[in-house]
N, C-alpha and C positions, 0 to 999 in steps of 0.2 A: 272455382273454389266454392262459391255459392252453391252451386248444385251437391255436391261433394257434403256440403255441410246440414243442406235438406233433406238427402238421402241416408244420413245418418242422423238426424233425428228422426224423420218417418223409420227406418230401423228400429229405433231406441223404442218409441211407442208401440210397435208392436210385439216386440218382444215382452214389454210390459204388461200388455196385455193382455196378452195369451199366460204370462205368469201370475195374473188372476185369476185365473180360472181352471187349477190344475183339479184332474180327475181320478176317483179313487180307481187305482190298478185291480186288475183281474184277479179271481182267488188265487190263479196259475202264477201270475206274474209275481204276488205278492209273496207265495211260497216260495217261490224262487229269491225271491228278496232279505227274504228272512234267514231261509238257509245257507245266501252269500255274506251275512251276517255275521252268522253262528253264537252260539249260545255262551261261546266266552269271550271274558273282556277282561283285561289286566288292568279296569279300571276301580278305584274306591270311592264310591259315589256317597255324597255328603247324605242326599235324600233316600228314603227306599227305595223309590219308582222314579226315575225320567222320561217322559217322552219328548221325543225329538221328531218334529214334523219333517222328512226328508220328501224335497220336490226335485222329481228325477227326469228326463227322457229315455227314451231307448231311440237307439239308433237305426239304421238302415241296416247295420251289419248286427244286430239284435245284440249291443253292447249298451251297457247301463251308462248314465253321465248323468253325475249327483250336481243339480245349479243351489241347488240352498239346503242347510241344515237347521234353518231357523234359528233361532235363540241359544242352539246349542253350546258349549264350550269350545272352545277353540282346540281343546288335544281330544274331546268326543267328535267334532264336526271332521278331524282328520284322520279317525277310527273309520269312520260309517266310509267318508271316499275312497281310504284305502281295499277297505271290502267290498267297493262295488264300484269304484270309476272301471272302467272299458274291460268287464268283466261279461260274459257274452249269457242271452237267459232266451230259454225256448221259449220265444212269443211272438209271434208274426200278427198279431192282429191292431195295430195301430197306424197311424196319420205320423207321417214327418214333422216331428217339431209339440208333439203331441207332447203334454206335461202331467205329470203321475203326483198326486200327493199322501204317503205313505206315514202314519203315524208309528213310530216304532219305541216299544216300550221296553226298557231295561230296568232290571229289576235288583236291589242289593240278594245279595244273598248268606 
């Protein structure tokens, strides 16, 4: 049980760690990001501009996995996953486990 419980904290730390240090996604990726977005939103936003820092991976099978919406609101942070949890984007060029940090700005209109 001991080992069990070592192995999951060395886990816990490196996952942490590596979610320090997420990196800005490709023009490609980011396109693809934005346009799994899309330009509407059935939201009325108090301020004119929000951004929301979304820290993403992509998978093996080049599917999006949203790990944090930052600060966001809780019915905004379930907008952004719905448009990109395991939704599939032409990019073959990353490391397994690799962490994206994408600022995404919504705008009132």
């Amino acid at each position: 049980m001991k080992k069990l419980f070592i192995v999951a904290i060395a886990l816990f730390t490196l996952n942490l760690a590596a979610a320090e240090n997420p990196i800005k996604p490709s023009e490609t990726l980011q396109s693809d990001i934005v346009e799994l977005i899309g330009s509407e939103t059935s939201f009325d936003f108090e301020k004119t501009e929000t951004i929301v820092n979304v820290i993403f991976t992509v998978t093996s099978k080049n599917e999006v996995i949203v790990l944090s919406t930052g600060d966001a609101n809780k019915e905004l942070a379930n907008f952004i996953k719905s448009k990109l949890n395991y939704k599939k984007v032409d990019f073959n060029d990353h490391k397994n486990g690799e962490l994206f940090l994408l600022p995404v700005k919504f705008k009132k209109s």
